[in-house]
C-alpha positions as CSV (number, residue, x, y, z in Angstrom):
1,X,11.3,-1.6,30.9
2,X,8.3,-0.6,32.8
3,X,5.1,-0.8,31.1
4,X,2.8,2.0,29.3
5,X,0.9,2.2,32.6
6,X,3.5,1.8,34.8
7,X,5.0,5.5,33.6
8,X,4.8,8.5,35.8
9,X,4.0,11.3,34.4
10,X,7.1,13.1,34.7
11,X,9.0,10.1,33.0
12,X,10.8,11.6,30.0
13,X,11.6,7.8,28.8
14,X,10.5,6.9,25.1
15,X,7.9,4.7,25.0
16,X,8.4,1.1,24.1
17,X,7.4,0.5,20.9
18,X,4.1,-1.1,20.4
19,X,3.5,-4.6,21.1
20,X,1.9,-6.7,18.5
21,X,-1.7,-8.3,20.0
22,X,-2.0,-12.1,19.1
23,X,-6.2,-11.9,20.2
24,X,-6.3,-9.0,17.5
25,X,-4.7,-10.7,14.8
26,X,-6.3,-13.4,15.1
27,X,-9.7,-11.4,15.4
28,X,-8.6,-10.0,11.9
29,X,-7.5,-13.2,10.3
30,X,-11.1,-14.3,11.0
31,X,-12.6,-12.1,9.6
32,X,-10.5,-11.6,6.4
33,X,-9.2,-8.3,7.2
34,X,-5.7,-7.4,6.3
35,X,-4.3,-3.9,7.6
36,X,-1.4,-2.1,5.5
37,X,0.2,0.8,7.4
38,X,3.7,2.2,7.0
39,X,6.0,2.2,4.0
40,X,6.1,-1.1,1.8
41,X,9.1,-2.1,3.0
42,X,10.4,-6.1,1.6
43,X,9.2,-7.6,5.3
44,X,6.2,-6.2,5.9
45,X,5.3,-6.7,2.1
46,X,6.3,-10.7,2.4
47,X,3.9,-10.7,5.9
48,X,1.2,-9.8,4.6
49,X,1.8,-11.1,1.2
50,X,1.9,-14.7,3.3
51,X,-1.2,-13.6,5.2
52,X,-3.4,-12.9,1.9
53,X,-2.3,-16.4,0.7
54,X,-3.3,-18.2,4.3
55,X,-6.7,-16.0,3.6
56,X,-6.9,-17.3,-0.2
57,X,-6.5,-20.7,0.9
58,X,-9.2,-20.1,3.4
59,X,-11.9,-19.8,1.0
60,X,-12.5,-17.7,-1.7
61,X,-14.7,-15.0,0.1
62,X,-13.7,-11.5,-0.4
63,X,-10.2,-10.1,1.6
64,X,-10.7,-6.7,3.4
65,X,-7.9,-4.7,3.5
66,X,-7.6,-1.7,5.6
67,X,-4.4,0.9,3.9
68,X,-2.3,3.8,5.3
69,X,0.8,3.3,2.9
70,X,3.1,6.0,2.4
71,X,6.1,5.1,-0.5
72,X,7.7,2.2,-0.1
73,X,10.5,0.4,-2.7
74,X,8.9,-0.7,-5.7
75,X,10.2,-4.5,-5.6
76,X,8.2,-4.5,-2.5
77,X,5.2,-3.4,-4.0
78,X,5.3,-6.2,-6.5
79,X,5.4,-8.6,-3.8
80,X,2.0,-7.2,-2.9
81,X,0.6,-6.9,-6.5
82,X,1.4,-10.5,-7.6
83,X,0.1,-12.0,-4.2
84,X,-3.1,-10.4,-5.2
85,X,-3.1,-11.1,-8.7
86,X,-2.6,-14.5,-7.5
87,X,-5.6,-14.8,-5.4
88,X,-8.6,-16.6,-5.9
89,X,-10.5,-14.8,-3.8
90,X,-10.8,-10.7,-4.5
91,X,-9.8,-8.2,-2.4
92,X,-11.3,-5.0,-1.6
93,X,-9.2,-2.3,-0.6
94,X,-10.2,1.0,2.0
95,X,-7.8,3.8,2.3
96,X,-7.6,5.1,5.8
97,X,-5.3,7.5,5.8
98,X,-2.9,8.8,2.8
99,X,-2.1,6.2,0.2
100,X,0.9,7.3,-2.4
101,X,3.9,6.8,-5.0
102,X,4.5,3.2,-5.4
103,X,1.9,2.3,-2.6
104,X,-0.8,3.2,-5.4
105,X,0.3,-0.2,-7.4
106,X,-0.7,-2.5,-4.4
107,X,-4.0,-0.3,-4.0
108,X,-4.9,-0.5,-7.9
109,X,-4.0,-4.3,-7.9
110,X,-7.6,-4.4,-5.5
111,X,-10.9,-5.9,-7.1
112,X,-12.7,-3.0,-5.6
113,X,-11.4,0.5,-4.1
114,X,-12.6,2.6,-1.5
115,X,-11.8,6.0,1.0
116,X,-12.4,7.0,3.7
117,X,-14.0,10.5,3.7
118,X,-10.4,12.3,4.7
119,X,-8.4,10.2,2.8
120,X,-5.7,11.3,0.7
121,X,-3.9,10.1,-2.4
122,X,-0.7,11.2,-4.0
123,X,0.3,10.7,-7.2
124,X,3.9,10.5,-7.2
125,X,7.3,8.3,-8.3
126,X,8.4,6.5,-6.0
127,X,12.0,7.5,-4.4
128,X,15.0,5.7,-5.7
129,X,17.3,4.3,-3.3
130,X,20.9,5.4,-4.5
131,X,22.3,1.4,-5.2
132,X,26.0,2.7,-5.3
133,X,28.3,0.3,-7.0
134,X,29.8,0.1,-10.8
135,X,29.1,2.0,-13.2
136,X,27.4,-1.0,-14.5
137,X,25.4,-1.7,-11.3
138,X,24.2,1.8,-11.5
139,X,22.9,1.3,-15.0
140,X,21.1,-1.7,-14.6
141,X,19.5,-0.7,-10.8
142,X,18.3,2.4,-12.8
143,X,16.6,0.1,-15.7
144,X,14.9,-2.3,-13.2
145,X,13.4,1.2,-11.5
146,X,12.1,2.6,-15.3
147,X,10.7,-0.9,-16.2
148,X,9.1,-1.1,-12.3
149,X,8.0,2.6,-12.6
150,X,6.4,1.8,-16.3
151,X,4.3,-1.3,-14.8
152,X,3.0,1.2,-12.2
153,X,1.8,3.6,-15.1
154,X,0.1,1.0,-16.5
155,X,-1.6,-0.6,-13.1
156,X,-2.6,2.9,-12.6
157,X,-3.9,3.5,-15.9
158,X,-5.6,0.7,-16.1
159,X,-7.3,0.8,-12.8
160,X,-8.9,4.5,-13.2
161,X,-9.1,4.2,-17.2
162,X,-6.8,7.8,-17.2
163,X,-4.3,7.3,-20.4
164,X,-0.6,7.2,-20.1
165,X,-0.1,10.6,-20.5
166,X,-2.2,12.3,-17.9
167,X,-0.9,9.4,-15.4
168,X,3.0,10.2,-16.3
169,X,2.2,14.2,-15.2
170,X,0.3,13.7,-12.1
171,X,3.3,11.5,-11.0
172,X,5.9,14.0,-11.9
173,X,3.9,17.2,-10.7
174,X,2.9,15.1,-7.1
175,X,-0.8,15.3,-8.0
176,X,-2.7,15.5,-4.5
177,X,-6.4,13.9,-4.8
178,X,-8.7,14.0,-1.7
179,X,-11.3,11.1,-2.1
180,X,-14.4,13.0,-4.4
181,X,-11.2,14.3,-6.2
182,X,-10.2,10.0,-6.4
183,X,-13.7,9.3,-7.5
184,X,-13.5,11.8,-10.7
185,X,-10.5,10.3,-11.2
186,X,-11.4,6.7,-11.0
187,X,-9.4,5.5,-8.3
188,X,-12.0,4.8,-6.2
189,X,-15.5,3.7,-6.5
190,X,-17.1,5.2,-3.2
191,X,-16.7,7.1,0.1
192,X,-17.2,4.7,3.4
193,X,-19.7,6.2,5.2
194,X,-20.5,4.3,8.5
């Protein structure tokens, strides 16, 4: 496979995918910056759930992470939240691009929350993955998702100080909020202006 500037530009070939950088993690790692992109899938939640705790363990100066997090499963999430919870150190959280459904738990587990100036929330339940199986099976994979959706309510509400009610309707109408509309609504503290 020829590299990205090895490619003619007639070349209809898909692109490899990209290549993770060793020199840029490592630049990250020391400087206690963490970047979330992408659904919160189980792997990518136990990465960076194992890089927080390297950080922690590091010191307890103040984690940086950057987030881009679209859905994701909800057992994934609480990977995130409890790695977090379990820090020493706190962790301050920047959305960069559109954070939403069960993505919101892992950005209101964060000491401190930030936006960009075109970043975008959605307030929405997170999609449920059809578990198949007994009847039985069924029932229970549905009550872990209402007991998992309930503790996102409540991360939510307690992290912008919105009660239960007005929490349960933005996530069933899809609420959009840009980031003044996240500030009214308390999910973030401030715009990053550089």
């Amino acid at each position: 496979m020829r590299a990205r500037y090895d490619r003619r530009p007639d070349d209809e070939s898909p692109m490899p995918p990209a290549m993770p950088v060793p020199w840029l993690d490592e630049q990250l790692f020391g400087r206690r910056m963490v970047f979330v992109r992408g659904p919160i899938e189980p792997e990518m939640a136990s990465r960076t759930a194992a890089t927080l705790l390297a950080l922690d363990a590091g010191g307890e100066e103040p984690i940086t992470m950057h987030m881009s997090a679209e859905q994701g499963t909800l057992a994934a999430v609480w990977t995130l939240v409890d790695a977090i919870d379990a820090l020493r150190a706190p962790v301050h959280v920047t959305a960069v691009g559109e954070v939403s459904a069960a993505a919101l738990g892992v950005f209101c587990a964060a000491a401190r929350r930030s936006a960009f100036a075109h970043a975008r929330f959605r307030l929405s339940e997170p999609k449920v993955s059809s578990p198949g199986g007994t009847a039985d099976q069924v029932v229970a994979e549905a009550g872990r998702y209402l007991r998992d959706l309930e503790d996102l309510i409540l991360r939510i509400c307690a992290a912008t100080g919105q009660p239960r009610s007005r929490v349960e309707d933005d996530l069933q109408a899809g609420r959009f909020l840009t980031a003044p509309d996240a500030i009214e609504y308390g999910l973030i503290s401030e715009i990053v202006k550089r």
